[in-house]
C-alpha positions as CSV (number, residue, x, y, z in Angstrom):
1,X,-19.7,27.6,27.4
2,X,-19.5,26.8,30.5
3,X,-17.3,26.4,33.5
4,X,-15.7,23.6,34.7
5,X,-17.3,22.2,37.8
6,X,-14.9,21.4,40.5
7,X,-14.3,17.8,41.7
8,X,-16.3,15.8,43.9
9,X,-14.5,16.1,47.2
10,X,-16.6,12.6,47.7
11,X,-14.3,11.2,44.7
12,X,-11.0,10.8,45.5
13,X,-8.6,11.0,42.8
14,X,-8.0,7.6,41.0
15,X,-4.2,6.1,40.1
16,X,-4.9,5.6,36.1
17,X,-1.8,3.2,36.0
18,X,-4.3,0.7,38.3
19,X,-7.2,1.6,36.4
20,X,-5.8,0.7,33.1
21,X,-4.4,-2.8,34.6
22,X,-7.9,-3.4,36.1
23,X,-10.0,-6.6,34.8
24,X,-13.6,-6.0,33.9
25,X,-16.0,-8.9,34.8
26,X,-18.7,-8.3,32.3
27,X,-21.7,-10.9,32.6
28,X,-23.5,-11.6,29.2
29,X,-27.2,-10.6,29.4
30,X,-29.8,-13.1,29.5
31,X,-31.2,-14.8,25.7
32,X,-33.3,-13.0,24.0
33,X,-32.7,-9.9,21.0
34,X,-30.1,-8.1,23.3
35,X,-28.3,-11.0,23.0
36,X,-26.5,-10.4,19.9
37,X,-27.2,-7.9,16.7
38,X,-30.4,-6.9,15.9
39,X,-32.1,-7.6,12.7
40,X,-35.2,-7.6,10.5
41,X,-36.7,-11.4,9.8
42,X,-37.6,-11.9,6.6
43,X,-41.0,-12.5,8.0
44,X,-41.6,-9.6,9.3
45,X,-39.9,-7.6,6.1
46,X,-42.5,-9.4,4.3
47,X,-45.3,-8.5,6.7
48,X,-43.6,-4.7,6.7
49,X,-44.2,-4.6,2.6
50,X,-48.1,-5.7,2.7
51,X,-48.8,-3.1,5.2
52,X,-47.0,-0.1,3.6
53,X,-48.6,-1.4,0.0
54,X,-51.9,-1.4,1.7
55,X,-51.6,2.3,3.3
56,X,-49.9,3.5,-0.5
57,X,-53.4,1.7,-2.0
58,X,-55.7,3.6,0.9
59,X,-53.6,7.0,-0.4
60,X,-54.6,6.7,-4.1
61,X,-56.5,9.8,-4.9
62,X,-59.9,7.6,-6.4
63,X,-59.7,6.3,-2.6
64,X,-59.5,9.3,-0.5
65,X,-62.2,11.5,-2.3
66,X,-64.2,8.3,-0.8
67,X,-63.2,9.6,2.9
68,X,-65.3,12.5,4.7
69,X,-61.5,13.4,6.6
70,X,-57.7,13.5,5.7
71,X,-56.6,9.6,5.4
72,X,-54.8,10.6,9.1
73,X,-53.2,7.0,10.1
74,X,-56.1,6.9,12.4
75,X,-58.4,6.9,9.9
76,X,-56.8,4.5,8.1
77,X,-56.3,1.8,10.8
78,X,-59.8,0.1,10.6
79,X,-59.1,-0.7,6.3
80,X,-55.8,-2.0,7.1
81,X,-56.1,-4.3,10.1
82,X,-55.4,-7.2,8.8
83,X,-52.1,-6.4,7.3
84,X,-51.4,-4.6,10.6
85,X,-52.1,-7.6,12.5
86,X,-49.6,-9.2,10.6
87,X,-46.5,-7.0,11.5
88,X,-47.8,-7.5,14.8
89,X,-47.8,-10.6,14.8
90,X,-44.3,-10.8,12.8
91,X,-42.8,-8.5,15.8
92,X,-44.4,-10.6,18.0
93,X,-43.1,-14.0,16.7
94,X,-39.8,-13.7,15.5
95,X,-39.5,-10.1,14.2
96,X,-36.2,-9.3,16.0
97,X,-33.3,-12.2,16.3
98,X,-30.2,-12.8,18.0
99,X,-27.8,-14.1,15.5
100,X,-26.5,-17.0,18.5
101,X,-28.8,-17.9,20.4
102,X,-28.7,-19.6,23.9
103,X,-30.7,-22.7,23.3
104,X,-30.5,-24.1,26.9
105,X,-32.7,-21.7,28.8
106,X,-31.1,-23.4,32.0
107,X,-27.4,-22.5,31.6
108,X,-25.9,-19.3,32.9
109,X,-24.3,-17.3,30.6
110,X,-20.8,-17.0,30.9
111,X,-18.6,-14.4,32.3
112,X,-16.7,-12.2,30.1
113,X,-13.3,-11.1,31.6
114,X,-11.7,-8.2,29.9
115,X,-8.5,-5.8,30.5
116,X,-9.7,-2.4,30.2
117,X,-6.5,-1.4,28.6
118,X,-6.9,-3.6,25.7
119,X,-10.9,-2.9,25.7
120,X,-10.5,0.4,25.1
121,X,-8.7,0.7,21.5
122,X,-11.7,-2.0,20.6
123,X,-14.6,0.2,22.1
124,X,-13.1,3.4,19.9
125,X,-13.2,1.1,16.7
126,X,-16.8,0.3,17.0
127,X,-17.7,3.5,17.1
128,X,-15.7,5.0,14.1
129,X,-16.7,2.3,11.5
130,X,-20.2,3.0,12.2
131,X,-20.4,6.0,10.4
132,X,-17.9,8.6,8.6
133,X,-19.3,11.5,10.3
134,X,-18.5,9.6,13.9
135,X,-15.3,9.2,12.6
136,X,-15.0,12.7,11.5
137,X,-16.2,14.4,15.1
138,X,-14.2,12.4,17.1
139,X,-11.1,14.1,15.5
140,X,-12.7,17.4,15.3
141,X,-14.9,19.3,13.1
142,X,-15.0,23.1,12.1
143,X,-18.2,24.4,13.1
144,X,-20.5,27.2,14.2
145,X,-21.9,26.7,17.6
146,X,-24.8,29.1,18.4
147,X,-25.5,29.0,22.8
148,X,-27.9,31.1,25.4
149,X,-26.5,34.8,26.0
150,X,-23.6,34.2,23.9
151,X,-24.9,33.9,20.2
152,X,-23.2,32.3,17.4
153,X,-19.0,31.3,17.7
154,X,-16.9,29.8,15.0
155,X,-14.7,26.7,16.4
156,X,-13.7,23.4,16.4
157,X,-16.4,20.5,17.9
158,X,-15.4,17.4,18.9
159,X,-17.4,14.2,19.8
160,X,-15.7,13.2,22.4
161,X,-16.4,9.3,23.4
162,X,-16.1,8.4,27.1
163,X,-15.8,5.5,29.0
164,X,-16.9,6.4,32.9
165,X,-16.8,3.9,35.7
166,X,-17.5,3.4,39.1
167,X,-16.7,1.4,42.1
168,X,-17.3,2.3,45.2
169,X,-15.5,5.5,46.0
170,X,-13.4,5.1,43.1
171,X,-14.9,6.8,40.2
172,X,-12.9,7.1,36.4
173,X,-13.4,8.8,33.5
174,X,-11.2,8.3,29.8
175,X,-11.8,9.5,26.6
176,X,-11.1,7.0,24.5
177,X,-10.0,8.9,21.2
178,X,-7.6,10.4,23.2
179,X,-7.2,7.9,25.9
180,X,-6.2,10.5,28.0
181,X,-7.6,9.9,31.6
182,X,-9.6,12.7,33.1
183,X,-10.7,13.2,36.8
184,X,-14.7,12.6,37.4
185,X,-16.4,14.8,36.6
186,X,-13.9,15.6,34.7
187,X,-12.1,18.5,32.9
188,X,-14.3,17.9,29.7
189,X,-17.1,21.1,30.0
190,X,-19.8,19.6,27.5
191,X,-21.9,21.6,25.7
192,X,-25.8,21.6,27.0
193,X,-27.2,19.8,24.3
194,X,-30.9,20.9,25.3
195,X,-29.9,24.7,24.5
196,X,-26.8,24.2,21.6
197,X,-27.4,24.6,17.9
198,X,-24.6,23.5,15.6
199,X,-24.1,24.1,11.7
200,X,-20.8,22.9,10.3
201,X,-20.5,22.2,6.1
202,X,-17.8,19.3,7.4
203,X,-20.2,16.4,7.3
204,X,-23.6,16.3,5.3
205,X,-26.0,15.7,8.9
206,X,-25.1,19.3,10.0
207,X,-25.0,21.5,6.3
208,X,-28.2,22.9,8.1
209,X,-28.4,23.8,11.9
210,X,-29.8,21.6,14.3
211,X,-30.4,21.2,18.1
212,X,-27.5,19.2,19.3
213,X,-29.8,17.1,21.3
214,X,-31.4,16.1,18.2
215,X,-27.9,15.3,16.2
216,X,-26.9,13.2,19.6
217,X,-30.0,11.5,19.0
218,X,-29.2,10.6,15.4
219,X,-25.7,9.9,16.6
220,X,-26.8,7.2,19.1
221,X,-29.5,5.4,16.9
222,X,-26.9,4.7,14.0
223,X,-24.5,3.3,16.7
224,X,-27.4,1.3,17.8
225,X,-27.9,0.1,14.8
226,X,-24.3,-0.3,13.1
227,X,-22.8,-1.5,16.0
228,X,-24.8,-3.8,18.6
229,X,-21.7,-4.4,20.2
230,X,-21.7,-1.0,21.8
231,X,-25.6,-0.6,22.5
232,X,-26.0,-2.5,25.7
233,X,-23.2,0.1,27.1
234,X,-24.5,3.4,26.1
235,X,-26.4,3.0,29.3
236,X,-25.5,1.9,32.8
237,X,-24.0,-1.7,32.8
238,X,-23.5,-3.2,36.1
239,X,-19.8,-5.0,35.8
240,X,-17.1,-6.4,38.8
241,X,-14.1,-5.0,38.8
242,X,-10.3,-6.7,39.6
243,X,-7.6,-3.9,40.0
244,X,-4.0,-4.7,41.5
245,X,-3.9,-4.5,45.3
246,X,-7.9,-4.8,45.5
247,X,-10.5,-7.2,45.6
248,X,-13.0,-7.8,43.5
249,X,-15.3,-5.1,44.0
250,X,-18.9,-4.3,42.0
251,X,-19.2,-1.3,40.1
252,X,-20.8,0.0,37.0
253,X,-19.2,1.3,33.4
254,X,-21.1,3.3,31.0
255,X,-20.6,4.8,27.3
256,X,-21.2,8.1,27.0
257,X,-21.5,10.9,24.2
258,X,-20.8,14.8,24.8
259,X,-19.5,17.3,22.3
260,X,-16.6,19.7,22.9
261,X,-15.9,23.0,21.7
262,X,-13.2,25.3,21.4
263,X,-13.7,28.6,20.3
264,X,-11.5,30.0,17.1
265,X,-11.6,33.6,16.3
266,X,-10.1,32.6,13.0
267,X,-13.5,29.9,11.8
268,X,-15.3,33.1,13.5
269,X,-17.0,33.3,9.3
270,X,-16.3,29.9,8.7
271,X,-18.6,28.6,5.5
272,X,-16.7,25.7,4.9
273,X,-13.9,23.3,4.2
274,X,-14.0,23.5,0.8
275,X,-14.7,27.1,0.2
276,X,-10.8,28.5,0.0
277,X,-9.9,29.1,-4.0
278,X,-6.4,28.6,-2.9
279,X,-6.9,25.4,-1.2
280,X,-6.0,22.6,-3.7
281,X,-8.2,19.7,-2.5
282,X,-11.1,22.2,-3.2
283,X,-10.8,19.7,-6.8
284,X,-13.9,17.8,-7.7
285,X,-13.1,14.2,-8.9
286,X,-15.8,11.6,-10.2
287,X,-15.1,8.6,-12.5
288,X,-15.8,8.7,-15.9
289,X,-16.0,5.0,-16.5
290,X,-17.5,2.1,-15.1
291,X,-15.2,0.8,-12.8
292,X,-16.3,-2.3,-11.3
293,X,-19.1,-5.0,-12.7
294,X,-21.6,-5.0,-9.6
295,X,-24.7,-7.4,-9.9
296,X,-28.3,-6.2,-9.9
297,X,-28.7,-4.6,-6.5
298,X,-32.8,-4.9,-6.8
299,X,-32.2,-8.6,-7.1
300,X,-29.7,-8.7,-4.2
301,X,-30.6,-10.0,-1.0
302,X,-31.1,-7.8,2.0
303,X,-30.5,-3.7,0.2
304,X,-34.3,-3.6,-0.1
305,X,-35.3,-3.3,3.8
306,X,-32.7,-1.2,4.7
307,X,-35.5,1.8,5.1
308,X,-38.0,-0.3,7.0
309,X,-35.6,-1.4,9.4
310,X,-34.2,2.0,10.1
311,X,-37.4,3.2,10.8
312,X,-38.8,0.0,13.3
313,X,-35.9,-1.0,15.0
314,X,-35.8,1.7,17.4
315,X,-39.5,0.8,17.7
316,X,-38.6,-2.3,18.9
317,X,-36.0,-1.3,21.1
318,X,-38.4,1.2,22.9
319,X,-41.5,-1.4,23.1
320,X,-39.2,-4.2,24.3
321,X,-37.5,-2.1,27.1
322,X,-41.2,-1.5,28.0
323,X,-42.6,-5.1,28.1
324,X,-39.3,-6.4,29.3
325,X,-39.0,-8.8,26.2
326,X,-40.8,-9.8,23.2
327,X,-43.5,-12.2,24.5
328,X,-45.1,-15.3,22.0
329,X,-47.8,-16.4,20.4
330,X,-49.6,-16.5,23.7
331,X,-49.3,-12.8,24.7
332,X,-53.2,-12.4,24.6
333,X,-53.4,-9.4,23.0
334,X,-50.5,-8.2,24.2
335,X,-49.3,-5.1,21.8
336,X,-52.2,-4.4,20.4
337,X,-51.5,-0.7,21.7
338,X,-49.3,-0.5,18.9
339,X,-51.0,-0.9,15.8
340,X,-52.1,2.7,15.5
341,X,-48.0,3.5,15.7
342,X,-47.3,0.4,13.2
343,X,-49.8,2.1,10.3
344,X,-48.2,5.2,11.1
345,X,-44.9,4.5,10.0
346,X,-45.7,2.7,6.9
347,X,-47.8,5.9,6.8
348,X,-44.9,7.7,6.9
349,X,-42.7,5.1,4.5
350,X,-45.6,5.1,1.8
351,X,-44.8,8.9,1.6
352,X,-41.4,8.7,1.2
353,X,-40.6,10.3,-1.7
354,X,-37.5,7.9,-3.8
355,X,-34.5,9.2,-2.8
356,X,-32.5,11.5,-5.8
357,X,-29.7,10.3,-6.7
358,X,-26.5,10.9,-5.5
359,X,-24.1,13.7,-6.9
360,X,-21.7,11.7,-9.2
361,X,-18.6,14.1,-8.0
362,X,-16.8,14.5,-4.8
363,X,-14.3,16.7,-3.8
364,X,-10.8,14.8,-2.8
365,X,-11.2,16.1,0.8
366,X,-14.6,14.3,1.6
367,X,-13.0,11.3,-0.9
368,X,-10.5,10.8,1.0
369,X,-12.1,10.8,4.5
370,X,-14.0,8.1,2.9
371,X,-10.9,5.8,2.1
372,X,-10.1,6.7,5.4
373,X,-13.1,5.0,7.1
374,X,-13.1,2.6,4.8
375,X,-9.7,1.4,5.8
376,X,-10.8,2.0,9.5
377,X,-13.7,-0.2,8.8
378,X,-11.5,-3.5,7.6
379,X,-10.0,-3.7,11.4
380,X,-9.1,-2.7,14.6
381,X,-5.8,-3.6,13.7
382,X,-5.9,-1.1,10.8
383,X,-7.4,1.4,13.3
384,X,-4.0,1.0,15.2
385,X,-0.9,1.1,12.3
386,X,-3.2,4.0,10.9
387,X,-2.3,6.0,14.2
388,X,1.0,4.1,14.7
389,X,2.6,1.3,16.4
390,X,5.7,0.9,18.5
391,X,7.9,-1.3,16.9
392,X,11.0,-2.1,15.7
393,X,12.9,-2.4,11.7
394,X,15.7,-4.5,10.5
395,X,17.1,-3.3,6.9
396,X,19.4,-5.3,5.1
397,X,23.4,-4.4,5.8
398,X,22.3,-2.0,9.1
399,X,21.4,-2.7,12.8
400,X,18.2,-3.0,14.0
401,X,16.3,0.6,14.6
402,X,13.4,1.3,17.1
403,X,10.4,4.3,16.3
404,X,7.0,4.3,15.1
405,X,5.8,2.5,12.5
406,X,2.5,3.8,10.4
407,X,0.9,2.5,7.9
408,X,0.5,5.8,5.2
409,X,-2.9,6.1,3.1
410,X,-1.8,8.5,-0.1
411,X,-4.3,9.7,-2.6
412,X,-2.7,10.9,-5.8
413,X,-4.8,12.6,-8.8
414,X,-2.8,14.0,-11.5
415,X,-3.9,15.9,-14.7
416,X,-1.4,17.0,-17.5
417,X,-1.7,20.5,-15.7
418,X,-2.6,19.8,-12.1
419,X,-1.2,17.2,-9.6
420,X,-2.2,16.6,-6.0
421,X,-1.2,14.3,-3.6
422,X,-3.0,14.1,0.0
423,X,-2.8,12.2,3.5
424,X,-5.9,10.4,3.5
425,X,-5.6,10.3,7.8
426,X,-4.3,13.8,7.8
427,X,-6.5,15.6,5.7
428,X,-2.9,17.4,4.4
429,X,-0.4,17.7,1.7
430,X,1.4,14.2,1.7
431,X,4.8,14.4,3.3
432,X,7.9,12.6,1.5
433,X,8.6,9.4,2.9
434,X,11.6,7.5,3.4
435,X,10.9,4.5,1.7
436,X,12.3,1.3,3.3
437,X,14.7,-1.0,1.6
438,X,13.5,-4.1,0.4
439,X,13.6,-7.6,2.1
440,X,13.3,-4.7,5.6
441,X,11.8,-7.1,8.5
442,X,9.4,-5.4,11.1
443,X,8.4,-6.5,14.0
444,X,5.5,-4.9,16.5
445,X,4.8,-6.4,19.9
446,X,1.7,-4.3,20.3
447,X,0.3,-5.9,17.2
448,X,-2.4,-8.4,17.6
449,X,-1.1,-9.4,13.7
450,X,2.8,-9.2,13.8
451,X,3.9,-9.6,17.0
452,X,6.4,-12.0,15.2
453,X,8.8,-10.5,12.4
454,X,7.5,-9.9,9.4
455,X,9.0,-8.8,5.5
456,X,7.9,-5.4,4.5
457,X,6.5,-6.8,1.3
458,X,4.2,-9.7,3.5
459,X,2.9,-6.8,5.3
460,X,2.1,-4.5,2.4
461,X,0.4,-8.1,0.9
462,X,-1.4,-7.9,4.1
463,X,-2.8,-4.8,4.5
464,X,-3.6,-4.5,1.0
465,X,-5.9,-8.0,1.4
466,X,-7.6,-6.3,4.9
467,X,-9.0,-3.7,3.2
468,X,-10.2,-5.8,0.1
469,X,-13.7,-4.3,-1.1
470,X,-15.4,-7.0,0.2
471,X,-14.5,-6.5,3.8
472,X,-15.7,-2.8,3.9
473,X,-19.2,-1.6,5.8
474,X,-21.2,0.4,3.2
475,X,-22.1,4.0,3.4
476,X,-25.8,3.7,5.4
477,X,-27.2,6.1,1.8
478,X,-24.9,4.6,-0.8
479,X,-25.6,1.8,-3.4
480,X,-22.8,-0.5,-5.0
481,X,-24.4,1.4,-8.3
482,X,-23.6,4.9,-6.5
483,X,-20.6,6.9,-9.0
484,X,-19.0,7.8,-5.6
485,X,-19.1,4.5,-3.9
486,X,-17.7,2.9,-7.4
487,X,-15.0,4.8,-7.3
488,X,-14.1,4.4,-3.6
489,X,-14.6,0.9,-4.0
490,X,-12.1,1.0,-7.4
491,X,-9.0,3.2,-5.3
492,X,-9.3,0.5,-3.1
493,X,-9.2,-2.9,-5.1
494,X,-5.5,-1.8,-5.8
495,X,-5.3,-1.4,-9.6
496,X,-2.3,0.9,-10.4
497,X,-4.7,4.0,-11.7
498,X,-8.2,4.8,-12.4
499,X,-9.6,6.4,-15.6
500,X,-11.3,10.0,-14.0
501,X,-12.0,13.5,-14.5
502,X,-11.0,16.3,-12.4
503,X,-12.0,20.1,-12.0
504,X,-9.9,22.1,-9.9
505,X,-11.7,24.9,-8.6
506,X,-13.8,26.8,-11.0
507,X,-12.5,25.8,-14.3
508,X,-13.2,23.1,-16.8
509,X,-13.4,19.1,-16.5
510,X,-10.1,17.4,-17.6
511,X,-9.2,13.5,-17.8
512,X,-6.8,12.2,-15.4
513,X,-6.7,9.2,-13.2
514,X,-6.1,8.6,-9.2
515,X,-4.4,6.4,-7.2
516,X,-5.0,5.2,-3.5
517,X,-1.2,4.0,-2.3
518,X,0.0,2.3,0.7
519,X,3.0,3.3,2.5
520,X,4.9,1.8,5.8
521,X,6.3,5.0,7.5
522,X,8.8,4.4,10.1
523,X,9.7,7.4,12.3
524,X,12.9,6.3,14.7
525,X,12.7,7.4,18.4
C-alpha cells in the first residue's frame, strides 16, 4: 500500500465546523433523461424482445449450417435489420424517460438549496439501499488483497464513500460513513485499483478474485442504476456555495469511490466468515413451508426486463453523453452506428443461459445482513435509529433521562437443542437489553419523525409499519418465489415465529422456527 501523500501547501486547511453549516446551491439539470430515474419504455422492452427472438431464431442449428462463418453479430446484422431498426428507433423515440418531466421548455429549472450537514446522512442512504454488498463494504469486509511487489495480505477492505468539494482555495473532503472530515487529499491512502486484486468470501461479487477496477466498475453501474439520485454526482457537478462569514462563492462537489485496506496478520489465511466450527452463526436456516401467497411473477408487470435493462442502460448512458441527448424522429440517421452494438447484446442475451436457481438455505450471518438492508432500505430515518439518535426518555414514576436511543434488530432461531440469538447491525451475539417500562415517552430532536414526544408502543407500531414488505427494494437476483427472499420477506411481516429447519454446522436438519424482533435500546449519557 501506499504512502500518504502530503498536503497541498496550495490547500489551506479548511474549518469543518463552517463546512458542515455551508448551503449548497445545486441547479437542477436541464429536461431530458438525466432529469429524473432512468427507465426502460415499454416500447422499447417490446422492440428489445423481437430483436433478441430474431438473433435466438438466426442461432438455431438448421440456420447456421446455412452460414459459410460463425453467426458473429456481424454476420447476423443484415437478417435482423428490421427488428434492429426498431430498438433504434425505440431508443431514439422514447426509449429512456424521466419520470417528471419539465413540460415548459422555457422555464429555468429551479435552484435546489441544501445544508450539507443534513445532505450528507441522505447521500450515505442512497448508497447502502442500493445493494447489500455496498452496505456490507462500507462497514468493512474481511478480505485478501493481492498488490505489485507485495503479494497477497489478509485484512479488512472498506468502501469508503466520499464527498470532495471545492471552492476556490478552500478544498474538503468527508467520508460519509464515518462522517469524519479529512484534509484534501486526505489521510485516506486508496488502493490503485488499476494494479489491486481482491478475493473475499464476505459478499457473493468477490467469492472469486477480481481486478478492483473491474468490481468498482460493477459498484458504480448498480448505483447508477438503483439509485439515479446519486448518478449525476459521481462526477464533477458544478454547485455555489454559502458558508458563514463568506459570500457566495462557485465551486464544484463530487461523489467518489476508493477502497481501504488495513492489513491483519490474524485474516493473513482468511477463507471465510463462515468457515469457524466454533462460530455459531455458521447454522444454515431455510424455510420449510410456504410462507407468504405471492402472485404469478411471469404475469407481473415489470420482473421480465429486468435483464435487458441491465444490459442497455449503460448503453444509453454512454451514447447519450456522446450525442449530448437523445435526438427525435428527425435525427436523419442519426445512431445508426449503433446497430452492430444493438444485435450484439441481444447476441449476448439470446445466449444467456436461464439462471439456476437459487440455493434454498442461508446461513444466519448472510440472513441477517439481509434484514439488515432490508430495514436500511424502508428509510433514512431507519438508517439513523439503526446507528442511534440523541434523545431523551421519560418512564412512568422517574425523571426524565438523556443517552442514545437505538432501534435493536434481533434474530432468534431456536431448535429443542440449539438456540441462537444475533444483532442483525452487529453481526454479534445479541446483548441483554434493558427493556423500557411501558407507557415510556421518547422524544428525539434529531429525528425527522419524532421530534415531538412519542409512546414507546406508537414508535414500535411505527417502525414495525416502515419496514412493511411492501416498502423494501428487492434483491437485484432474487424473485418473490426465491426460498431465501420468502423467508426474509416472512421475518419481516411481524408474525410471532416462522415454521424452519436449521443445521448447525455439520450435523443433521432439525425443525425449529425464527423470529426477527424489534427492540428500542436506550443507552444514558
Amino acid at each position: 500500500m501506499s504512502e500518504p501523500q502530503p498536503l497541498n501547501p496550495e490547500h489551506p486547511p479548511f474549518d469543518p465546523l463552517k463546512v458542515r453549516q455551508t448551503i449548497l446551491k445545486l441547479i437542477p439539470p436541464k429536461t431530458g433523461p438525466k432529469a429524473g430515474e432512468y427507465c426502460l419504455d415499454p416500447g422499447a422492452i417490446s422492440a428489445w424482445e423481437k430483436l433478441i427472438a430474431k438473433v435466438s431464431e438466426m442461432r438455431r442449428p438448421e440456420v447456421v449450417r446455412l452460414f459459410d462463418s460463425p453467426p458473429t453479430p456481424e454476420i447476423l446484422t443484415p437478417y435482423v435489420l428490421p427488428e434492429a431498426c426498431q430498438v433504434l428507433d425505440a431508443f431514439q423515440q422514447a426509449a429512456v424517460l424521466s419520470p417528471e418531466p419539465n413540460l415548459d421548455p422555457i422555464a429555468a429549472p429551479e435552484s435546489l438549496f441544501i445544508p450539507l450537514e443534513d445532505w450528507i446522512p441522505e447521500l450515505l442512504w442512497y448508497a447502502v439501499s442500493s445493494c447489500e454488498a455496498v452496505m456490507r463494504l462500507i462497514s468493512g469486509i474481511p478480505a485478501h488483497i493481492f498488490q505489485p511487489e507485495q503479494g497477497w495480505d489478509g485484512g479488512i477492505v472498506r468502501l469508503v464513500l466520499g464527498l470532495r468539494g471545492k471552492s476556490g482555495d478552500c478544498h474538503w473532503f468527508f467520508d460519509l460513513a464515518s462522517d469524519r472530515p479529512c484534509p484534501y487529499p486526505g489521510e485516506l491512502v486508496p488502493l490503485d485499483p488499476e494494479t489491486t486484486r481482491i478475493q473475499s468470501d464476505a459478499i457473493a461479487p468477490l467469492r472469486e478474485s477480481i481486478p478492483l477496477g473491474d468490481f468498482l466498475s460493477q459498484l458504480l453501474e448498480q448505483l447508477h442504476r438503483a439509485t439515479p439520485e446519486l448518478a449525476r454526482f459521481l462526477q464533477p457537478t458544478a454547485v455555489e456555495f454559502l458558508q458563514p462569514g463568506s459570500r457566495w462563492q462557485v465551486g464544484e462537489i463530487q461523489l467518489t469511490l476508493e477502497f481501504e485496506f488495513v492489513r491483519d496478520p490474524e485474516l493473513e489465511f482468511f477463507s471465510g466468515p463462515f468457515s469457524d466450527p466454533d462460530h455459531p452463526t455458521c447454522v444454515k436456516i431455510r424455510a420449510c413451508q410456504a410462507l407468504v401467497d405471492y402472485p404469478d411473477s411471469s404475469t407481473t408487470p415489470g420482473t421480465c426486463d429486468g435483464g435487458i435493462a441491465a444490459a442497455v442502460l449503460p448503453l444509453f448512458w454512454e451514447w447519450q453523453e456522446k450525442s449530448q441527448g437523445i435526438s427525435g424522429s428527425n435525427n436523419h440517421g442519426k445512431g445508426s452506428e449503433l446497430i452492430p452494438l444493438l444485435v450484439a447484446i441481444a447476441s449476448r442475451l439470446a445466449l444467456t443461459p436461464p439462471q439456476p436457481p437459487p440455493p434454498p438455505e442461508i446461513s444466519i450471518d448472510e440472513l441477517a445482513s439481509q434484514l439488515l438492508w432490508k430495514m436500511l432500505g424502508s428509510g433514512l430515518e431507519a438508517m439513523q435509529w439503526i446507528a442511534g439518535v440523541n434523545g431523551r426518555i421519560l418512564q412512568p414514576e422517574r425523571e426524565w433521562e438523556t443517552g442514545m436511543v437505538r432501534l435493536v434488530g434481533i434474530l432468534t432461531v431456536e431448535t429443542p437443542r440449539f438456540s441462537w440469538s444475533i444483532d442483525i447491525a452487529t453481526g454479534q451475539p445479541a446483548s441483554p437489553i434493558a427493556p423500557l417500562a411501558l407507557g415510556t415517552v421518547i422524544q428525539s430532536s434529531p429525528s425527522g419523525w419524532y421530534s415531538e414526544a412519542i409512546a414507546l408502543e406508537q414508535l414500535s407500531a411505527r417502525f414495525w409499519d416502515r419496514v412493511a414488505p411492501v416498502s423494501f427494494p428487492s434483491m437485484p437476483e432474487k424473485t418473490a418465489c426465491d426460498p431465501v427472499e420468502t423467508l426474509v420477506t416472512g421475518l419481516l411481516s411481524r408474525e410471532d415465529t416462522l415454521a424452519v429447519e436449521i443445521c448447525p454446522g455439520e450435523q443433521y436438519w432439525q425443525s425449529g422456527w425464527a423470529q426477527l424482533g424489534l427492540a428500542i435500546e436506550f443507552i444514558p449519557s
